[in-house]
C-alpha positions in Angstrom: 66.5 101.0 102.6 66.1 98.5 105.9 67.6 95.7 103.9 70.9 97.6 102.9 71.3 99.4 106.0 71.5 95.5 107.4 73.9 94.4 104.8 76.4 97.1 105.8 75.4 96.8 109.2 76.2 93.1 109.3 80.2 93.8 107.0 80.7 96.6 109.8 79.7 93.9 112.4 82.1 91.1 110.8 84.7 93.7 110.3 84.8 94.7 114.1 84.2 91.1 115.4 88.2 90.6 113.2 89.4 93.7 115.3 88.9 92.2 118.2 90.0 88.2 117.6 93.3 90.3 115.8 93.7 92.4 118.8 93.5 89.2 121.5 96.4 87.9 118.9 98.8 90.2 119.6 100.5 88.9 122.7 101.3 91.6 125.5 105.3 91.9 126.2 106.7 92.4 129.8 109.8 93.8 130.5 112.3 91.0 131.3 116.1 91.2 132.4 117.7 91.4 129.0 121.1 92.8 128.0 121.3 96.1 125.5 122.3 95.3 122.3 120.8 97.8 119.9 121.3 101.4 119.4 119.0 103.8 118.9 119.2 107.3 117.1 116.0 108.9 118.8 114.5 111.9 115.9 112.3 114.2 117.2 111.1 117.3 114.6 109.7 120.4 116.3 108.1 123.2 115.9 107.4 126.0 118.1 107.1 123.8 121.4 108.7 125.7 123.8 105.6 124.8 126.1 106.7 120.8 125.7 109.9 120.5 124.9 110.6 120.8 129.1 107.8 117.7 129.5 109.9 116.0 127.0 113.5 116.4 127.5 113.4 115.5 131.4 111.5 112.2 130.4 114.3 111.5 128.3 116.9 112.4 130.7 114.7 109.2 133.1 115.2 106.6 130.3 116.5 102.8 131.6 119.2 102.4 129.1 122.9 103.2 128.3 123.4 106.3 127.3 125.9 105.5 124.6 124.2 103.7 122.9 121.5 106.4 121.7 121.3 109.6 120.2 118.8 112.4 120.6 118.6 114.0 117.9 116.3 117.3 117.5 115.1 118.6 113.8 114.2 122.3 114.1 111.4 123.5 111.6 111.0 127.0 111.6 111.0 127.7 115.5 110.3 131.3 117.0 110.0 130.7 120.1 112.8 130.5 122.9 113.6 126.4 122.0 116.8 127.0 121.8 117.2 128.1 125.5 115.4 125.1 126.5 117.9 122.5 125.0 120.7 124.4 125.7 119.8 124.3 129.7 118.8 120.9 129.8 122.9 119.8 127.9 123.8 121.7 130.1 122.6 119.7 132.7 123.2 116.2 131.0 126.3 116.7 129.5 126.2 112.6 129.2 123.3 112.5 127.3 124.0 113.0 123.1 122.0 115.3 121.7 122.2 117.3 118.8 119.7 120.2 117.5 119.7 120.4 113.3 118.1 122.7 111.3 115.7 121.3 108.9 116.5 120.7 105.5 113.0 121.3 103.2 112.5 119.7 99.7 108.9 118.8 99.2 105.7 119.8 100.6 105.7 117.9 103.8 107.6 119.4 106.3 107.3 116.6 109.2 109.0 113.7 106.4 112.4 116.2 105.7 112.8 116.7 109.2 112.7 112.8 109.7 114.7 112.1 106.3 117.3 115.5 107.3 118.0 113.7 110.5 118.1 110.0 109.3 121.4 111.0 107.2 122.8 112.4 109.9 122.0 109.3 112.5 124.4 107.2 113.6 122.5 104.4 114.8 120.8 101.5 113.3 117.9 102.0 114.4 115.5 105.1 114.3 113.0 106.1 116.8 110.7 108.8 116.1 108.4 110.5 118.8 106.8 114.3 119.2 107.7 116.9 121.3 104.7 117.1 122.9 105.0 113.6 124.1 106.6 112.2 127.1 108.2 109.0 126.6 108.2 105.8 128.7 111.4 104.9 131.5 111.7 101.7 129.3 111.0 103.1 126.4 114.2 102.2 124.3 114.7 99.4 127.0 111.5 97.5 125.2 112.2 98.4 121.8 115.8 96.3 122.7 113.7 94.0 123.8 111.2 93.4 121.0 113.6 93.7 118.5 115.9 90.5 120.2 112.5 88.4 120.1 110.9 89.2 116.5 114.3 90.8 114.2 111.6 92.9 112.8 112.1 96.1 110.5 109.1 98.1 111.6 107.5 98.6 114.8 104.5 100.4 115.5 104.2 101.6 119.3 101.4 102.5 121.4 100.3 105.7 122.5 97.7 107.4 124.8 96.2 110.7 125.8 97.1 112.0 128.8 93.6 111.5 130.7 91.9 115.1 131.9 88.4 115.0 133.0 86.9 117.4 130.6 84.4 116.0 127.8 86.6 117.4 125.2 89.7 115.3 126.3 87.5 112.6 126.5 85.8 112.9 123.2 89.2 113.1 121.8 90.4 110.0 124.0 87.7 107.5 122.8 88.5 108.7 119.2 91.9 108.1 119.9 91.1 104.3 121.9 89.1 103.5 118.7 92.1 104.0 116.2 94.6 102.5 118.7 91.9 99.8 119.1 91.7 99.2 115.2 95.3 99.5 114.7 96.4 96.6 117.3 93.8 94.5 115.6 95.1 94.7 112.1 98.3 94.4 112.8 97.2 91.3 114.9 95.2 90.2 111.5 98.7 91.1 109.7 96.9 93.4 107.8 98.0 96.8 109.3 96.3 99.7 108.5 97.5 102.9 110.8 100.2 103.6 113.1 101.2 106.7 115.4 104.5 108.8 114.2 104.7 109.5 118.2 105.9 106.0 118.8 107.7 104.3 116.0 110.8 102.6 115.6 112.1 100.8 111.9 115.5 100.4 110.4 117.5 103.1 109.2 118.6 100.2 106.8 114.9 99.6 105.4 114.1 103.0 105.2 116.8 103.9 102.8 116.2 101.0 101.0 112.6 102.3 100.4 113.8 106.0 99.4 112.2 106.9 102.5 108.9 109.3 101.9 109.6 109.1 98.2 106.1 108.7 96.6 104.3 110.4 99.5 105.6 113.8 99.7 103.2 115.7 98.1 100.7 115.5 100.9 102.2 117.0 104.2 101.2 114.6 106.9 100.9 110.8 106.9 104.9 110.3 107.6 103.8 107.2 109.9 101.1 105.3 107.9 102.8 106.1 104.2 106.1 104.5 105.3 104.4 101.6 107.4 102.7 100.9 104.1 106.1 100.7 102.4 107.1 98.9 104.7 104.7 96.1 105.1 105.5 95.8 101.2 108.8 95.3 102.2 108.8 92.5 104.9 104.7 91.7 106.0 105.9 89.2 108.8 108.5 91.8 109.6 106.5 94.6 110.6 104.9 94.1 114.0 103.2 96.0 117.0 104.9 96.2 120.3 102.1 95.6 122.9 103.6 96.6 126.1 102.5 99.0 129.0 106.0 99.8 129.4 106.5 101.1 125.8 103.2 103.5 126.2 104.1 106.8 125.0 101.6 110.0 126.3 100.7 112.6 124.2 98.1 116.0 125.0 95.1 116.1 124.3 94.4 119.5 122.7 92.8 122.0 123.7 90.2 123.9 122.0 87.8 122.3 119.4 89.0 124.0 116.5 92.0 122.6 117.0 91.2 118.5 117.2 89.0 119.9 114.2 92.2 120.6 111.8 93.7 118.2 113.3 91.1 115.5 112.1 90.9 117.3 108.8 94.3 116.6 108.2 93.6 113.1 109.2 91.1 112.6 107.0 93.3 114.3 104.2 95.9 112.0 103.9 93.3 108.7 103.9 92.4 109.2 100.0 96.0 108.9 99.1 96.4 105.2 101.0 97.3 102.4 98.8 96.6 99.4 101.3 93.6 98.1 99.9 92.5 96.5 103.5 92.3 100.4 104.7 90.4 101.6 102.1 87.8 98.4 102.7 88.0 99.6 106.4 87.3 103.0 105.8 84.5 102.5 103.5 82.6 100.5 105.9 82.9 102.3 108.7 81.7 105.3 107.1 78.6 103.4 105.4 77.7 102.4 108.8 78.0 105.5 110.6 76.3 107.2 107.5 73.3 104.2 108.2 73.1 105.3 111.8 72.3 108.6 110.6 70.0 108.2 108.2 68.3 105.5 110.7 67.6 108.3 113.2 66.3 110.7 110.9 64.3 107.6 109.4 63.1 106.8 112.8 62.1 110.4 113.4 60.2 110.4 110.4 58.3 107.1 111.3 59.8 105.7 108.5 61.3 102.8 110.2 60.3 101.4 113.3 62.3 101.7 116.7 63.2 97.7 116.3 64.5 97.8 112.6 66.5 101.3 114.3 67.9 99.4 116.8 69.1 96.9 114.5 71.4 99.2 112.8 72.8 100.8 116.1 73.2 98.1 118.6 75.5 95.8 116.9 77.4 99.2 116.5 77.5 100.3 119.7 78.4 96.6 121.3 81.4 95.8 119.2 82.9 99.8 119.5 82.6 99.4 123.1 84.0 95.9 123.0 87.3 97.0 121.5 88.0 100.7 123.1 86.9 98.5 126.5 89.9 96.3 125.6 92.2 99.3 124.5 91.5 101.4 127.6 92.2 98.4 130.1 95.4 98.0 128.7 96.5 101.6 127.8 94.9 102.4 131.6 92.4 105.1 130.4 89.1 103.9 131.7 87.6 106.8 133.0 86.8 108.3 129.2 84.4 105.4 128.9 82.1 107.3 131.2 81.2 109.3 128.4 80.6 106.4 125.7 76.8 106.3 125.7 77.2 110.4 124.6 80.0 110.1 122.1 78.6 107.5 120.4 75.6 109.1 119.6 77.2 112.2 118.5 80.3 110.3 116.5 78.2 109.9 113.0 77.6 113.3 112.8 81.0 114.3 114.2 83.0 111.7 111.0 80.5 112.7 108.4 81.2 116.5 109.0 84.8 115.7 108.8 84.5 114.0 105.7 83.1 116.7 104.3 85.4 119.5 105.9 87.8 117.5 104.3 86.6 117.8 100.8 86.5 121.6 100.8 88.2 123.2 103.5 92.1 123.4 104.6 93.7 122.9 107.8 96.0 124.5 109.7 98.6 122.5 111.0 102.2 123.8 112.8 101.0 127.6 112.2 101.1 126.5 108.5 98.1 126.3 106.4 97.8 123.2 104.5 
């Protein structure tokens, strides 16, 4: 058992060690004086968010860039709530800012990808930006995506995103999750093997996406409208699909708030990962599981005295080293340091916490938008 545990141990260790060097070769961009020449049709699909819409729609109204040249455009799925007030007070108010509210159009069983595809035939831009509505977005925002796109002409940019930081061990559980994906996904992409992105901060070409029929292929599982079409497109154009590294393209998101929530929300996660067809994310997964499955089974070995405290240790420690090597690295720059305070916890409880997923995953649903899935 000690021999094989070491084997996976050392593919986890080799695996994370090519996080890191990819995420040191993605270089960092800074805002420089540059002039706008790209416009932008900005989607954003809601549902019931009443309670963020506000948040959102004044950090648009701060944005550093001409206001005609972008479009907001809002995709309503099945609201309840008083939304519609919302939007209406805030055009009100900036009457020089274009923004539409559309009803979405369903026609498969992911409601997220027809309110991207409904809006994408009604944009009038080149390119599309996606976000949520319970993010707020950056000042610079579409300044940086003007930016990145003059440097690199790619067709695909993946963005970065962070949790707004609380100081409760829930936020912060969910927060060095989060730094570990973000972490992982800035190293693959630095690798030019990308494996995940984050629907809250993307931008691609309205060009490409038609091309690629959009979400056709993918619409039968209802999530996964960010990592489905940044597979297609890295089929598309590899050295054409790239991560924008910048502080001033961060876009914050909430953590949320009860367990049972992050729960569904990692179940539906975890969903949509059998159906991937990159075969560097399946790798990726499969290791990282065998490896937290090893810790487990190491403790319990431990506990049992089946394996010593030094054969134990050489299962964990090369773990625990290289995770805290590259959240470390993805906290300095997204500027979330203080979850790290609760590392030496979470990491102890994270096997458990991925295996009960896993398997949460396998038999139960999720609820997801007030819709069970």
């Amino acid at each position: 058992m000690i021999f094989t545990a070491i084997l996976i141990t050392g593919a986890y260790t080799l695996l994370m060690i090519s996080f890191v060097y990819g995420y040191t070769k993605v270089p960092c961009i800074t805002k420089v004086n540059t002039a706008p020449e790209n416009d932008f049709s900005v989607v954003i699909p809601f549902r019931n968010e009443a309670e963020n819409l506000p948040g959102l729609l004044q950090s648009i109204a701060k944005l550093n860039y001409p206001v005609n040249r972008y479009e907001i455009i809002l995709v309503n799925d099945a609201s309840t709530d008083e939304f519609l007030t919302i939007i209406n007070q805030f055009k009100t108010k900036h009457k020089n800012i274009r923004i539409a509210v559309i009803e979405n159009i369903r026609l498969s069983s992911s409601p997220k990808k027809d309110a991207i595809t409904t809006a994408i035939k009604k944009a009038s831009f080149e390119w599309i930006v996606t976000t949520d509505a319970d993010c707020i977005v950056p000042e610079n925002w579409l300044y940086m995506f003007n930016l990145f796109i003059k440097k690199t002409n790619p067709i695909f940019i993946s963005g970065p995103v962070r949790f707004i930081p609380k100081n409760q061990f829930l936020a912060s559980f969910q927060s060095l999750n989060f730094l570990s994906l973000i972490g992982s996904t800035i190293g693959s992409f630095g690798l030019k093997k990308p494996i995940m992105c984050n629907g809250a901060n993307l931008c691609y070409r309205k060009a490409a996406f038609l091309k690629l029929n959009g979400f056709e292929g993918n619409t039968k599982v209802a999530s996964g409208d960010d990592v489905f079409l940044l597979e297609k497109m890295y089929r598309l154009n590899a050295s054409k699909t790239l991560f924008l590294k910048s502080e001033e393209a961060i876009v914050q998101t909430k953590p949320l708030a009860s367990w049972k929530l992050f729960l569904h929300q990692q179940i539906r996660w975890a969903s949509k990962s059998v159906h991937y067809k990159n075969t560097f994310s399946k790798l990726t997964g499969a290791v990282v599981l065998l490896q937290n499955a090893c810790v487990l089974i190491g403790f319990f070995a431990f506990a049992t005295h089946t394996i010593t405290i030094s054969q134990l240790m050489l299962i964990c420690i090369p773990k625990w080293i290289l995770d805290y090597t590259l959240i470390y690295k993805t906290s300095s720059f997204l500027n979330t340091k203080k979850s790290l305070w609760y590392f030496p916890v979470i990491s102890l409880l994270y096997p458990v916490f991925i295996w009960s997923i896993i398997l949460l995953a396998s038999i139960k649903k999720y609820r997801w938008k007030e819709r069970v899935f």
